[in-house]
C-alpha positions in Angstrom: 19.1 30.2 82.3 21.9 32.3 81.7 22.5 34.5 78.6 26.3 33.6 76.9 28.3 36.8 77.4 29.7 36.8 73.8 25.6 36.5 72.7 24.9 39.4 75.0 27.4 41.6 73.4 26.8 41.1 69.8 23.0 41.0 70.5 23.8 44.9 71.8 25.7 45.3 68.8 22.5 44.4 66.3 19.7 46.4 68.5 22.5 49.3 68.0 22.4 48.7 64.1 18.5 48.0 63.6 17.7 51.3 65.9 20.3 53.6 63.8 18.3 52.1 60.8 15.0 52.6 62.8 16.4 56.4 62.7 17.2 56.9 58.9 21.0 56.7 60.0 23.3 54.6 57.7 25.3 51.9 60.7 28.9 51.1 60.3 29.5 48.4 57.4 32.9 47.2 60.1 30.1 47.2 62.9 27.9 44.9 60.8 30.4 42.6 59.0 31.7 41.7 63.0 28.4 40.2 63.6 28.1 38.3 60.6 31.5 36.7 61.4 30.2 35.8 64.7 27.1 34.2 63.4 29.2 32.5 60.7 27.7 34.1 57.8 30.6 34.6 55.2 29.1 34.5 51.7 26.5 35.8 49.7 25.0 32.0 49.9 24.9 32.2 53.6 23.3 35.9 54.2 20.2 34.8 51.4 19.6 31.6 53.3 19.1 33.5 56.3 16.5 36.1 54.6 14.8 33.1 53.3 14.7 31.7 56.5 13.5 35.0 58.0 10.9 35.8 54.7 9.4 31.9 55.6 9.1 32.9 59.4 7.5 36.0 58.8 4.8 34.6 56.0 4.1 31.3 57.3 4.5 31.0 60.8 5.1 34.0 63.2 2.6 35.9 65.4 1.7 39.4 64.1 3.1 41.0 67.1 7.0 39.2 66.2 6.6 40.8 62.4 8.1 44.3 62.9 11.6 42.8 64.5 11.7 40.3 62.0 11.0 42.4 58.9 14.0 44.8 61.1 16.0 42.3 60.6 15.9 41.1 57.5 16.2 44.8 56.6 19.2 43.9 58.0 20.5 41.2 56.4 19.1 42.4 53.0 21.7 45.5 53.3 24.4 42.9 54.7 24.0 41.2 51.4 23.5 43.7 49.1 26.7 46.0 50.5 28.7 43.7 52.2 28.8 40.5 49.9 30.4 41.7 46.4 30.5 38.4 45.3 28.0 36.0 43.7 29.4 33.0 44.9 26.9 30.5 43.5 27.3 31.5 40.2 31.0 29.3 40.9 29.7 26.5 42.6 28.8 22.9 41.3 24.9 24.0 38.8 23.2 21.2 40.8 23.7 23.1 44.4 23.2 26.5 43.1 20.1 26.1 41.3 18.3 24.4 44.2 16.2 28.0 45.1 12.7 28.0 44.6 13.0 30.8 41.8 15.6 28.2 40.0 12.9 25.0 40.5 10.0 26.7 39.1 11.8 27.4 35.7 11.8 23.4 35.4 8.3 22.7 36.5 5.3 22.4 34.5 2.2 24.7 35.6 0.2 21.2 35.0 2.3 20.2 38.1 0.3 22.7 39.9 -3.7 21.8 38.8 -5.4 19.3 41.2 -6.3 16.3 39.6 -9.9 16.3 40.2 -10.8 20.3 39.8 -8.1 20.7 36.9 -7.2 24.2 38.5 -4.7 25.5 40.3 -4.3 24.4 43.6 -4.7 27.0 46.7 -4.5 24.7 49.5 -2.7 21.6 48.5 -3.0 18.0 50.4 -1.7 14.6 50.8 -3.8 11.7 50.8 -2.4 8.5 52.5 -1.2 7.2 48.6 1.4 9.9 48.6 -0.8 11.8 46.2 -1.6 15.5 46.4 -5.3 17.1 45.5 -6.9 20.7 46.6 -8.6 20.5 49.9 -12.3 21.5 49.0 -11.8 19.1 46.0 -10.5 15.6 48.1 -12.7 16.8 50.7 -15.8 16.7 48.4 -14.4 13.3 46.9 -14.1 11.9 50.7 -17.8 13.2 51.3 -19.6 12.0 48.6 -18.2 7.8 50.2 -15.3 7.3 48.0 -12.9 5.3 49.5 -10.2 5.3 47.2 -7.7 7.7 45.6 -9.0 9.3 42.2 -6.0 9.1 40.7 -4.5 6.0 41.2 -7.7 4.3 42.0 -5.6 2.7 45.4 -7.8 2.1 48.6 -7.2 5.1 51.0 -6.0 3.6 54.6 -6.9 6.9 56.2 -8.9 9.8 55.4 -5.9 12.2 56.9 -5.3 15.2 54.8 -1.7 16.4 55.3 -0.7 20.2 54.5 2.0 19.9 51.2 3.6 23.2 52.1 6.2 22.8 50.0 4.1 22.6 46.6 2.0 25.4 48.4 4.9 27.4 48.6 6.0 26.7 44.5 2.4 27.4 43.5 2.3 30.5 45.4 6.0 31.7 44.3 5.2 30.9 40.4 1.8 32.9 40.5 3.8 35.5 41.9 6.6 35.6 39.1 4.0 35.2 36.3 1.6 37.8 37.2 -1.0 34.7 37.8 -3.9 35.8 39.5 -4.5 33.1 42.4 -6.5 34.2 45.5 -5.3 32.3 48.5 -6.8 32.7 51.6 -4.4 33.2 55.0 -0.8 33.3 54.1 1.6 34.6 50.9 -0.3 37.2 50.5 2.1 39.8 48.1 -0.4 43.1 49.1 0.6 42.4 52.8 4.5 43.8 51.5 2.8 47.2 49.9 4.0 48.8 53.3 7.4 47.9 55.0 6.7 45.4 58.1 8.9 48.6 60.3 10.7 51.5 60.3 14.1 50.0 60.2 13.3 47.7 57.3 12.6 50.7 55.6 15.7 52.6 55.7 18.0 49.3 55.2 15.9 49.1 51.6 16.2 52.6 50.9 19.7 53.0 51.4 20.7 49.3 49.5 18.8 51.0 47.1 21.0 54.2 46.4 23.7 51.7 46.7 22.7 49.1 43.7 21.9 52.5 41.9 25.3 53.5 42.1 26.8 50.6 41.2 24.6 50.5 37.9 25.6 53.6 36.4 29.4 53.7 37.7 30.2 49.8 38.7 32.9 47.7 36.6 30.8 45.1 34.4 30.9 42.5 37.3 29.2 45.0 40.0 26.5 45.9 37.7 25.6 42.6 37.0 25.4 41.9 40.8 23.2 44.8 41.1 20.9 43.8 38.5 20.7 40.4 40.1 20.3 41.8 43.5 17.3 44.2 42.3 16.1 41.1 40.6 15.6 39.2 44.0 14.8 42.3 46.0 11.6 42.7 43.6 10.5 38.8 43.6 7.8 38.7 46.1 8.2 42.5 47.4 6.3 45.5 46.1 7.2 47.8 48.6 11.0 46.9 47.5 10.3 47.4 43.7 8.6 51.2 44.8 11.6 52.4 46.7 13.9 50.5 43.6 11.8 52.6 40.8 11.8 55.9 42.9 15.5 56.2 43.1 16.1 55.8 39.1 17.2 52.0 38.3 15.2 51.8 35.5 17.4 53.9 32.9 20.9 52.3 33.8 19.0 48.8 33.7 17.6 49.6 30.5 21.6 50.5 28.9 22.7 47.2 30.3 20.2 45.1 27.7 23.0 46.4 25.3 25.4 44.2 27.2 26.9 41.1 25.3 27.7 39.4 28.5 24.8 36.8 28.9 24.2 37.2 32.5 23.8 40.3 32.8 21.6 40.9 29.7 19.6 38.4 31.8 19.6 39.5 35.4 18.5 43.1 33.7 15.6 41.8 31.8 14.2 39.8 34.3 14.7 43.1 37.5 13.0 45.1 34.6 10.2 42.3 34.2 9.5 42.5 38.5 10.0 46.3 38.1 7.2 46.5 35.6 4.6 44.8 37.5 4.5 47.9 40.0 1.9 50.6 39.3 5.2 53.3 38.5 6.9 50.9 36.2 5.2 50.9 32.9 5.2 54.5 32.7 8.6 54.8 34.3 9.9 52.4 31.5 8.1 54.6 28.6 9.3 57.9 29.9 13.0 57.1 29.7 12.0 55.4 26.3 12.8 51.5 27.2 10.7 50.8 24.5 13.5 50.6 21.9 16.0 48.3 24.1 13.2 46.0 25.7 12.4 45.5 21.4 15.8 45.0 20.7 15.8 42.3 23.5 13.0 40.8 21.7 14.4 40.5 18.5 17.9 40.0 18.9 18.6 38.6 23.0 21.4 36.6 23.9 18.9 34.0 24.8 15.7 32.6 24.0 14.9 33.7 27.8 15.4 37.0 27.6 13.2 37.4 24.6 10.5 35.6 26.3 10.7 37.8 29.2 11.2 41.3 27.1 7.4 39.7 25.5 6.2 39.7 29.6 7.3 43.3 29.8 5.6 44.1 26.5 2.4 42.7 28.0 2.6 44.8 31.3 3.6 47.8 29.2 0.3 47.6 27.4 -2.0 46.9 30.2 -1.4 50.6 30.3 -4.4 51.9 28.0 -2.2 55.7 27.2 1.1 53.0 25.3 -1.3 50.6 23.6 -1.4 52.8 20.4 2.6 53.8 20.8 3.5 50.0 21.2 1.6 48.6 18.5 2.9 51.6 16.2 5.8 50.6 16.5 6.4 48.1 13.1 8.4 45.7 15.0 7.0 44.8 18.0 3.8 42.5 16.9 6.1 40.9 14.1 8.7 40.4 17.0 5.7 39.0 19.2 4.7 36.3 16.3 8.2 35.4 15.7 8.2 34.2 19.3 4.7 32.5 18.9 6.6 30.5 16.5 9.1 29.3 18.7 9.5 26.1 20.3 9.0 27.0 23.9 5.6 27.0 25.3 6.8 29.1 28.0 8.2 31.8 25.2 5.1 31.2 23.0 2.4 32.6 25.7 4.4 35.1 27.1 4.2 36.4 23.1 0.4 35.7 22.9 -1.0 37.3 26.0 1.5 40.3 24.9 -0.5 40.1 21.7 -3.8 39.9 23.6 -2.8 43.1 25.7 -2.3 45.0 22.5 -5.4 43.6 20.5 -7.4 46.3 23.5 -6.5 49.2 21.3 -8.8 48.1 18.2 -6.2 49.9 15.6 -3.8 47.0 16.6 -6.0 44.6 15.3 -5.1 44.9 11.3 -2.0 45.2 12.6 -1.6 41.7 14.1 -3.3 40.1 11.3 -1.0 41.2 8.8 1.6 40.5 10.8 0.8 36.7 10.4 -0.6 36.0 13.7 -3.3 33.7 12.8 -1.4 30.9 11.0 0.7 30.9 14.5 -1.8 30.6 16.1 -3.4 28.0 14.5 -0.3 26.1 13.9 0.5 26.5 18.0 -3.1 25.0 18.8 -2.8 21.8 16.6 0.5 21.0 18.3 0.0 22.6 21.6 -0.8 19.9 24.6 -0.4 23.1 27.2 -4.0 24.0 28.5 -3.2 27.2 29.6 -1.2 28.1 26.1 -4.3 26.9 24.5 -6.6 28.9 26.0 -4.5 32.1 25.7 -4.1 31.6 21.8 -8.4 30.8 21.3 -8.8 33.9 23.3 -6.4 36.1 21.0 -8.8 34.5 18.1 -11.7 35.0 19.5 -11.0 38.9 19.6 -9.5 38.9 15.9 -12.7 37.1 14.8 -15.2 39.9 15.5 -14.5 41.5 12.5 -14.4 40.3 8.8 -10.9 40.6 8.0 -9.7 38.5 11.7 -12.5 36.5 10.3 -11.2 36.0 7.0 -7.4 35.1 7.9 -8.8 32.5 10.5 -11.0 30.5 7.6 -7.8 31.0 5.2 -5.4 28.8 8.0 -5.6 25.1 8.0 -8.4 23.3 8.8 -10.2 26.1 11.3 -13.2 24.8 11.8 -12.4 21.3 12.2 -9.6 22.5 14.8 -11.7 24.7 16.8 -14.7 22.2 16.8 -11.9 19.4 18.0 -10.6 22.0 20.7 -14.3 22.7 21.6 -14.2 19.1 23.2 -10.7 18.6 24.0 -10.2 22.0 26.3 -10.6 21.3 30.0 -10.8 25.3 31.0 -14.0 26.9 30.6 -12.5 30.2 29.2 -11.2 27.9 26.7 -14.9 26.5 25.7 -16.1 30.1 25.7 -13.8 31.1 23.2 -14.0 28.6 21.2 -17.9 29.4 21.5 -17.1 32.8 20.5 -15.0 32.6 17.5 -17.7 29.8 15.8 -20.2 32.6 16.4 -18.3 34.9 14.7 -17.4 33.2 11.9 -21.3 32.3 10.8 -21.6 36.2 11.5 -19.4 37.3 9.1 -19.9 34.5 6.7 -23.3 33.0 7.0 -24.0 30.1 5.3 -20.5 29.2 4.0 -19.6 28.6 7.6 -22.7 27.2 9.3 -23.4 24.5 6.4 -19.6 23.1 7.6 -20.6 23.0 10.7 -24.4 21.8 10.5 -22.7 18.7 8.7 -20.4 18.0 12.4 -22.7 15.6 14.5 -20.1 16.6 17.6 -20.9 19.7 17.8 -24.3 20.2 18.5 -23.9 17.9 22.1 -21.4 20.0 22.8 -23.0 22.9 22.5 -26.5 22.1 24.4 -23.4 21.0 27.4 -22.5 24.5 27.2 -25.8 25.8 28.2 -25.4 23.8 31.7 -21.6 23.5 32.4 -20.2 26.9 30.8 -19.8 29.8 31.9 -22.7 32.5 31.5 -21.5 34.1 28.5 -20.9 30.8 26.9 -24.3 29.4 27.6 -25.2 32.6 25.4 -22.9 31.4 23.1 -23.9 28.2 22.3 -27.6 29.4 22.4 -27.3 31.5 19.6 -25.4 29.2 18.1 -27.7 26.6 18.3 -30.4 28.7 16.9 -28.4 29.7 13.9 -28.1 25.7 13.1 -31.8 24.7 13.8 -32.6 27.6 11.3 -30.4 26.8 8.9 -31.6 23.2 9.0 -35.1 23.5 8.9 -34.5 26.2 5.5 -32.7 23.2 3.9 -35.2 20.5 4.8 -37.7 23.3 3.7 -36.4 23.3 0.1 -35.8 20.3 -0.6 -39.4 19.4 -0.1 -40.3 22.2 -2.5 -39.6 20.4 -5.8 -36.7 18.1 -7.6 -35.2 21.1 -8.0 -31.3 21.3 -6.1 -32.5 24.1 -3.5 -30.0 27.1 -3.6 -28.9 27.4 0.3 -29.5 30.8 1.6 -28.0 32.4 4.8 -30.0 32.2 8.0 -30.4 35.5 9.6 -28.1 35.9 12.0 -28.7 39.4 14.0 -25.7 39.8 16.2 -26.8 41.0 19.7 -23.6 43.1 21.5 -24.5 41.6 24.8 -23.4 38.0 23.6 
């Protein structure tokens, strides 16, 4: 075979470029916009297919030994798009093309899209069965084991037992645990600490010096080139932490703070949501607390252009206080938590648990905790779990509860919203996430702590709730087989006093408060 003469040449050009890279030195942009021509790349559209195409190669399919020239090169074409592409040209093309990314698809798609149908969790390696249906592996493959013949969810007979690979649901479920700081363990590929280091040396340098470059167009670009560089940053940091380290060292941070002050949509947008990937990094938090972001990323909150950028200036909130040293600053500050509940009380799910586990992050430091209870948490709460039908919102609002009901006055608001007991009884039974059961567990307990028998005579009189319990001590989790021990005890007692005095005489028997000693360790 013989190599094309014109493929030779430009081929020379590019090992040229990625070993000047390779060597810290800066290539010629004339040198590199050439070679795009001749590959045919001319828009910003083109160059980010082919760094997807390269990302997919590099994550999914190549040998180890390939990684270093293709990380080299999409160094490459990372700079190429950053410097040489000014324009966002899908912002002007038709909304049903451009939004056809798998950042732009997961916005639209439920997380319940994502739980296998048998195991209710989130799936790490998703199948096919022959009915066009998709399950977790170790799930199906349990099904299949056990002699069922027949899909569980549609109840069809199963013509094969062939499990086909559904990478591209994989490839959704892996992206949207990586933009929502879900915690997913999946074994083999998309694995976000492999990008802590740069796969070479030429890589790098290309992100280092695109770097500098989106820095400078921040502070001293017209309003159209920052907004491109907070978009480009926002990309840059998706699924890359190496990319958000060299992006935080060189001081984007403050000039992406200012442009939350824009009143251009867009770019208040693109800056929250590179400020959102920014703060996931170890440097961020502080970085963002240093230069004082604290005041723009609340004024995003309150007053953003859109309901997404408050939901996501709530995300940053919550990484800002799984710093232990800003808890106490944050929650001082008398507008976030009312900001926080005002977006609990919005109509978005998505919006309302960003807000809650913010909440939950700032409940660590115990002075918050008055704090969010006067702020009118717990009637938001409440309200949000009687008309919530999202499991994972559900579970994220008991859990807030469950901490405010440890002491009297969390206690007190919770009994004071409508119908408690009856709701977190219901939710007891309706929950399908363990952590869900457990808190639920936990604020019950609490409550006949801190109120003795004005709580446990409600809920001796519920004939659901003692099943559910004793199915706690065998299918919950550790702490909620504790739980729903103690809880159990408290109810036996409190029944066997009753029967006790009413056996005593004609007399109405005055009911009296088991003793409940609360042990720390449950």
């Amino acid at each position: 075979m013989e190599l094309d003469p014109n493929d030779e040449r430009e081929s020379k050009k590019l090992d040229s470029i990625l070993r000047q890279f390779e060597k810290g030195i800066e290539p010629d942009v004339k040198t590199m916009q050439g070679i795009l021509k001749y590959l045919e790349i001319k828009t910003w559209c083109d160059c980010n297919k082919e760094i997807k195409l390269l990302e997919d190669e590099i994550e999914f399919d190549s040998d180890e030994r390939e990684v270093p020239l293709l990380s080299s090169l999409m160094g490459f074409m990372n700079y190429s798009r950053v410097v040489i592409f000014e324009k966002l040209d899908f912002f002007n093309t038709d909304q049903s093309s451009s939004r056809c990314s798998t950042e732009m698809m997961i916005t639209c798609i439920n997380l319940q899209d994502f739980r296998c149908p048998i195991s209710l969790e989130l799936m790490t390696d998703p199948v096919t069965v022959s009915t066009g249906q998709t399950y977790d592996r170790v799930s199906i493959k349990k099904w299949l084991k056990a002699g069922n013949k027949i899909c569980p969810k549609t109840g069809e007979k199963l013509t094969n037992t062939e499990l086909v690979p559904n990478t591209s649901i994989k490839r959704l479920i892996q992206q949207f645990c990586i933009d929502n700081g879900v915690s997913l363990s999946i074994s083999g590929n998309r694995d976000i600490s492999r990008t802590i280091v740069p796969g070479s040396s030429a890589a790098a340098h290309a992100t280092q010096f695109l770097s500098w470059f989106v820095t400078h167009k921040l502070v001293f670009g017209t309003e159209e080139q920052r907004n491109k560089a907070a978009y480009e940053i926002r990309v840059l940091t998706r699924s890359n932490i190496f990319n958000r380290a060299c992006l935080i060292e060189v001081g984007t941070i403050p000039p992406l703070l200012d442009l939350l002050g824009s009143n251009c949509k867009s770019t208040q947008e693109n800056a929250i949501s590179a400020l959102l990937k920014l703060s996931k990094h170890a440097m961020g938090p502080g970085n963002i607390m240093e230069n004082r972001g604290l005041v723009p990323i609340l004024m995003a909150l309150r007053k953003g252009v859109t309901l997404e950028v408050r939901q996501t200036a709530a995300a940053i909130i919550f990484y800002l206080s799984s710093v232990k040293e800003y808890r106490k600053e944050i929650g001082e500050n008398q507008e976030v938590i009312p900001g926080l509940v005002e977006l609990v009380k919005e109509e978005t799910s998505h919006g309302k648990k960003n807000a809650v586990v913010a909440i939950f992050g700032l409940l660590l430091h115990p002075a918050n905790h008055i704090r969010v209870i006067q702020s009118g948490s717990v009637p938001a709460l409440v309200a949000t779990l009687a008309s919530s039908d999202k499991q994972e919102l559900i579970t994220e609002c008991l859990a807030v509860l469950a901490v405010l009901a440890e002491n009297f006055d969390g206690a007190n608001a919770i009994l004071k919203a409508n119908t408690p007991l009856q709701l977190i009884t219901g939710l007891l039974q309706s929950v399908t996430s363990n952590a869900g059961k457990e808190h639920c567990a936990s604020i019950l307990l609490s409550l006949c702590v801190n109120f003795g028998a004005d709580v446990v005579g409600v809920l001796s009189k519920d004939t659901t709730l003692m099943p559910l319990l004793y199915s706690l001590l065998t299918d919950g989790t550790s702490h909620a087989s504790k739980k729903a021990r103690f809880l159990i005890k408290v109810l036996h007692e409190f029944n066997e006093t009753r029967a006790s005095s009413a056996l005593k005489g004609s007399s109405i028997p005055q009911e009296r408060a088991p003793r409940i000693c609360f042990d720390e360790r449950v």
